[in-house]
C-alpha positions as CSV (number, residue, x, y, z in Angstrom):
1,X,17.0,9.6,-27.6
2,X,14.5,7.0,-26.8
3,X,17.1,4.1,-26.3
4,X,18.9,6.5,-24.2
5,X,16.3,7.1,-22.0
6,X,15.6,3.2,-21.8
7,X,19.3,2.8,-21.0
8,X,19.2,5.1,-17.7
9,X,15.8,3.5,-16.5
10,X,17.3,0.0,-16.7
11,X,20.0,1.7,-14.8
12,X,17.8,3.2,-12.4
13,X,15.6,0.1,-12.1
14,X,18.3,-2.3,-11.3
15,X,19.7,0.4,-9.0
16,X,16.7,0.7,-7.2
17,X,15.6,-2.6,-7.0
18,X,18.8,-3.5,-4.8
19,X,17.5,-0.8,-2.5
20,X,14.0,-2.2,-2.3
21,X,16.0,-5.6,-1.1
22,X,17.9,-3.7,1.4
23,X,14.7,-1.8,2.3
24,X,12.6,-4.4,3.1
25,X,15.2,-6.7,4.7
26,X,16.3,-3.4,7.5
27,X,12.5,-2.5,7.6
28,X,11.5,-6.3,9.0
29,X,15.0,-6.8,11.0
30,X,14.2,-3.6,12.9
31,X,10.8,-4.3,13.2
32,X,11.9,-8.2,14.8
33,X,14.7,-6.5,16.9
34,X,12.3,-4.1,18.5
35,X,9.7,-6.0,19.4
36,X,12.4,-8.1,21.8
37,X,12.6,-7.2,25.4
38,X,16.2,-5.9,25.5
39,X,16.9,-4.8,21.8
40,X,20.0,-4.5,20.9
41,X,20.7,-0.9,19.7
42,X,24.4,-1.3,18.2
43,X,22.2,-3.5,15.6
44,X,19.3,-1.1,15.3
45,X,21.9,1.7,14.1
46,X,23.7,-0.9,11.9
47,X,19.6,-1.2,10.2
48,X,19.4,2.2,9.9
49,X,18.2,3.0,6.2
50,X,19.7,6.3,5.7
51,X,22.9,5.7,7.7
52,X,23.5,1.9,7.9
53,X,25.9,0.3,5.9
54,X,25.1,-3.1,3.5
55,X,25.3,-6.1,5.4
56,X,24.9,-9.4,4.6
57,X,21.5,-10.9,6.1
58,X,23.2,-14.1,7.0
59,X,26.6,-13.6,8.7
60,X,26.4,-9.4,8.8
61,X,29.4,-9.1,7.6
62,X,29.7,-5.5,5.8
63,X,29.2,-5.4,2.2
64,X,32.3,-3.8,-0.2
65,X,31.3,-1.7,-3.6
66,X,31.7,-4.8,-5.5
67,X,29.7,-6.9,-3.5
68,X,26.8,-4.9,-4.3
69,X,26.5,-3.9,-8.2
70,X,23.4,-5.5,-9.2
71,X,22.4,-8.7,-10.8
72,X,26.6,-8.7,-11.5
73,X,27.8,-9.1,-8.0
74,X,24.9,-12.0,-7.4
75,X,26.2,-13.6,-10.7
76,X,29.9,-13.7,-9.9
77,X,29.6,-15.0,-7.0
78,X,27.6,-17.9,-8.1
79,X,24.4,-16.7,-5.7
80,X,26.6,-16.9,-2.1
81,X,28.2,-14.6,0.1
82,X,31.3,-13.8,-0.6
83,X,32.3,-13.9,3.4
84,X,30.3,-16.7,4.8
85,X,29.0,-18.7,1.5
86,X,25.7,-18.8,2.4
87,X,23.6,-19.0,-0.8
88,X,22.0,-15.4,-1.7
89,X,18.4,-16.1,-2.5
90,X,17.3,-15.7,-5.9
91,X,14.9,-13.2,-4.7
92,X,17.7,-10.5,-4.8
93,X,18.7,-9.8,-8.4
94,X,14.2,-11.2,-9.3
95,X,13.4,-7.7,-8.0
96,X,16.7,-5.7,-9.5
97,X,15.8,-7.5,-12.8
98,X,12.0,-7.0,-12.7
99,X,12.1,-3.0,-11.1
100,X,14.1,-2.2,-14.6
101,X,11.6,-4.2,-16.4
102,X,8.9,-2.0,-14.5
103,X,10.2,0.9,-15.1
104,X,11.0,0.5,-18.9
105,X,7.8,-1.0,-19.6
106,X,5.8,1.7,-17.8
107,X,7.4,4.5,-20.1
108,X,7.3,2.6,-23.1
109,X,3.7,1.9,-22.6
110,X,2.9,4.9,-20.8
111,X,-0.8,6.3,-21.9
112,X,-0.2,10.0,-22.1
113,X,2.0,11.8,-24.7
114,X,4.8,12.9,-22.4
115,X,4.0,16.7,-22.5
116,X,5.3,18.6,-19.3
117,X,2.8,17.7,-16.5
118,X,2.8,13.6,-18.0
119,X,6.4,14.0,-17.4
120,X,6.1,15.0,-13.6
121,X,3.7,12.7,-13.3
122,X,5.7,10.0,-15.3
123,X,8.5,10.6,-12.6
124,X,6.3,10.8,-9.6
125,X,4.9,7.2,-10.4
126,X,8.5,5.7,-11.2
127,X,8.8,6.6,-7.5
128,X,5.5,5.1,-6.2
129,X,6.5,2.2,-8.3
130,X,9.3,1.2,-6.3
131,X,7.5,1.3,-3.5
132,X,4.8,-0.9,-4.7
133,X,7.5,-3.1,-5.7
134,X,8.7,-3.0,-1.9
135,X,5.2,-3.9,-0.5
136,X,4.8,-6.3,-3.0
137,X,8.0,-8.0,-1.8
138,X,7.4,-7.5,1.6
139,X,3.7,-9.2,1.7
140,X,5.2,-11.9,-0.7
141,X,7.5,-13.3,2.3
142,X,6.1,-12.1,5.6
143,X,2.6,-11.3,4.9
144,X,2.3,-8.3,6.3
145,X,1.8,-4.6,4.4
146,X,4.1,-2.2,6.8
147,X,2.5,1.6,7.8
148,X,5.8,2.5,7.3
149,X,5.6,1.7,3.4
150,X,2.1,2.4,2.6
151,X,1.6,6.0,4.6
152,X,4.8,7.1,2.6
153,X,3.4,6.1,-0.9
154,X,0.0,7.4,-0.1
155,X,1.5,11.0,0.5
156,X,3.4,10.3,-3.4
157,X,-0.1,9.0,-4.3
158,X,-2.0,12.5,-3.4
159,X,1.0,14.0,-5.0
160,X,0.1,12.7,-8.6
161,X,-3.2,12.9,-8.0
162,X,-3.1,16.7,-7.3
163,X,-1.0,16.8,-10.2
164,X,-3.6,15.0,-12.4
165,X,-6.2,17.2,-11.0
166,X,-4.8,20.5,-11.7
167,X,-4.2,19.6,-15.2
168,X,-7.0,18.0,-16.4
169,X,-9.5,19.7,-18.4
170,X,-12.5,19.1,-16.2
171,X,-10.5,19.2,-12.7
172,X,-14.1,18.8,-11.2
173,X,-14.9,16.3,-12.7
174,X,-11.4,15.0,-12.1
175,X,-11.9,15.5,-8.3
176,X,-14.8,13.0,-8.1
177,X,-13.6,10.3,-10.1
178,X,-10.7,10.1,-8.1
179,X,-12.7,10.3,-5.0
180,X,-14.8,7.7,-6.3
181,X,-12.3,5.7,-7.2
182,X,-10.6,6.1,-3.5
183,X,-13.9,4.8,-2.5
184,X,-14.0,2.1,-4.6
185,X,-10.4,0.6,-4.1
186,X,-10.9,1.0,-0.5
187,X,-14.2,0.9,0.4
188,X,-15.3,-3.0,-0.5
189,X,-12.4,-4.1,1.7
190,X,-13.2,-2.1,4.5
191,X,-16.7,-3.5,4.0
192,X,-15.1,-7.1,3.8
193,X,-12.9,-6.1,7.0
194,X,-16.0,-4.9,9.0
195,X,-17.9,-7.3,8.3
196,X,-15.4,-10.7,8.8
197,X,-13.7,-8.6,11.7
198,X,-10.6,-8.8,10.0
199,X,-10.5,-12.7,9.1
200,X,-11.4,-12.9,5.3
201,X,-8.9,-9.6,4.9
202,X,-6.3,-7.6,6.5
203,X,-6.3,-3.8,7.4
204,X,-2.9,-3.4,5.3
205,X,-5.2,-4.6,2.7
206,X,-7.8,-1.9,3.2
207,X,-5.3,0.6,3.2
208,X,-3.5,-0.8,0.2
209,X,-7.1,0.1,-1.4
210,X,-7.3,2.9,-1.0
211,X,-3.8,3.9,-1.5
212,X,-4.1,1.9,-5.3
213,X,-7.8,4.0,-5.7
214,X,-5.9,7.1,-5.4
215,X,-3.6,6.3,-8.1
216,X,-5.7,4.5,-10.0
217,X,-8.1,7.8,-10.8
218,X,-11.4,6.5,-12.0
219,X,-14.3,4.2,-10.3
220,X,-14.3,1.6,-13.3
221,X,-10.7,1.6,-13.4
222,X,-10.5,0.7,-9.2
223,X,-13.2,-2.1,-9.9
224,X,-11.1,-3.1,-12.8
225,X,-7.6,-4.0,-10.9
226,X,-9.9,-5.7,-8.1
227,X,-11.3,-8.0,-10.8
228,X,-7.7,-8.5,-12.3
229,X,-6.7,-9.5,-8.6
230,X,-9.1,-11.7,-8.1
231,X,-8.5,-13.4,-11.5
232,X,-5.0,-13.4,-10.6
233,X,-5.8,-15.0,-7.0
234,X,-8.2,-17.5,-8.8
235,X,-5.4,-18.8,-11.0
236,X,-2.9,-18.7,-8.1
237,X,-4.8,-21.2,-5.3
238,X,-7.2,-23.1,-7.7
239,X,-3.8,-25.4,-8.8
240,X,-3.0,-25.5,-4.6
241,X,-6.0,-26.6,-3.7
242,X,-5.8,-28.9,-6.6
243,X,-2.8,-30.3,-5.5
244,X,-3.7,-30.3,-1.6
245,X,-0.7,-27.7,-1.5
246,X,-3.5,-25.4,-0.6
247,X,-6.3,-25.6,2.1
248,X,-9.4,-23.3,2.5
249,X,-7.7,-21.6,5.7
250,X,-4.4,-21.3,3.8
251,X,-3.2,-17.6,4.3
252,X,-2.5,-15.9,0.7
253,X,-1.1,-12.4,0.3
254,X,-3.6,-10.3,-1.3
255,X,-1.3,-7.3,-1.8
256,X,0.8,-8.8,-4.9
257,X,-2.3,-9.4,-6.3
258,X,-4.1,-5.9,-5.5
259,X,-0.2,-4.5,-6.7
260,X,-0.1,-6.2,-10.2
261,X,-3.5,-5.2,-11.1
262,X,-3.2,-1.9,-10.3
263,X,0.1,-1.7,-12.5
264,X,-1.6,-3.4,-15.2
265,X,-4.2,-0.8,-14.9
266,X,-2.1,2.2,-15.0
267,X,-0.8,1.2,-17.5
268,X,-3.2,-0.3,-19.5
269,X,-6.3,0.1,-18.0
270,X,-7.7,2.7,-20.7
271,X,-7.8,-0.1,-23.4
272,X,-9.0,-2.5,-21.8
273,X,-12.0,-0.9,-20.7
274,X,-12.5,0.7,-23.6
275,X,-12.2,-3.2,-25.5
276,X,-14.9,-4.2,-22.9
277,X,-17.2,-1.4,-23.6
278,X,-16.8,-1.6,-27.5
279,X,-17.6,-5.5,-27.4
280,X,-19.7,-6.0,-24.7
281,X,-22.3,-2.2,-24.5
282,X,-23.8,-2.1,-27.6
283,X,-26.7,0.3,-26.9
């Protein structure tokens, strides 16, 4: 049963994954074509996410079945298009490969005994999930955290948290840890914003804060995936700016950062908070 249940959410992963490339590809394309002064809207359809066919991003060429199983397709054809030869970019069957390994590792180290309400929830956050892994891909190479990602993912976010509340044994108590977390996740970057007037940190950043705060559930577990993105962005420029790769006004993408934390937290945030306390709060 159990390697059953890993077998679909590979499947679903890598299936999924190949959306979140075609997502975030049509979502920046449109955004690019409509900001031009005489759009063209034969193209915009052709972007369309619900109606618009695969094309390939370099000579748009539509996409047959077998261009488009994952990781396989991008493997046969040795990484170009099958049309134009243009080399596919690595980043393509990356996100297929890692979504499956997202989604398998969040059920294998899930921290709730899948009873009925852990298993709505479960399903709810495989869905959040991929759209973290969308922002997280979208920030990576433009640098930018899209409305039209976030605002969705918040409403999924509310969704299991409601869940979560409902269920819990204390919903009160439920209610203002996850309001305190909201505040927490969000609230020192719209400080940060306010105060730099938008220079040390982005509003899709804010957002993203509180968005992660909301899933996240507890204060000290929001203040735990800001430290572990701030480790994380520590170990990422410190070799840059070692190397001269890096500058003090380089622009980083927070967002991947805020992202993995908040996954490790989910996911393991209980224990390590619970190692802290036992070695660290002695009285």
């Amino acid at each position: 049963m159990v390697l059953m249940i890993i077998a679909v959410l590979v499947v679903l992963g890598l299936c999924l994954g190949s959306f979140i490339n075609a997502l975030v590809w049509r979502l920046h394309e449109q955004e690019l074509e409509s900001s031009k002064s005489s759009p063209k809207k034969a193209y915009l359809r052709q972007l369309s996410v619900k109606k618009g066919r695969s094309i390939c991003p370099e000579c748009k060429h539509e996409l047959a079945f077998k261009d488009l199983i994952p990781v396989i397709s991008w493997i046969s054809l040795s990484g170009r298009c099958r049309y134009c030869g243009k080399p596919i970019a690595w980043q393509y069957p990356a996100v297929e490969l890692g979504t499956a390994g997202l989604f398998v590792a969040s059920y294998v180290w899930w921290p709730h005994t899948f009873d009925v309400v852990q298993k709505l929830v479960f399903i709810v956050w495989l869905a959040i999930l991929t759209g973290l892994v969308a922002l997280f891909v979208y920030d990576i190479r433009w640098k930018l955290l899209p409305n039209r990602l976030t605002y969705p993912l918040t409403s999924l976010a509310a969704l299991m948290a409601i869940i979560s509340i409902v269920a819990a044994n204390r919903p009160f108590t439920a209610l203002l840890n996850m309001i305190g977390a909201v505040l927490v996740g969000g609230g020192l970057f719209y400080i940060l914003f306010q105060v730099s007037d938008g220079k040390w940190i982005g509003g899709g950043d804010v957002r993203l804060g509180w968005l992660l705060g909301l899933i996240i559930g507890t204060p000290a577990r929001s203040l735990l995936f800001i430290f572990l993105a701030a480790i994380g962005g520590s170990l990422v420029t410190a070799p840059g700016l070692a190397t001269g790769k890096l500058n003090r006004t380089s622009v980083i993408p927070f967002g991947p950062l805020l992202i993995a934390g908040a996954i490790v937290v989910q996911l393991f945030g209980g224990d390590i908070l619970h190692w802290y306390r036992a070695t660290f709060i002695t009285f």
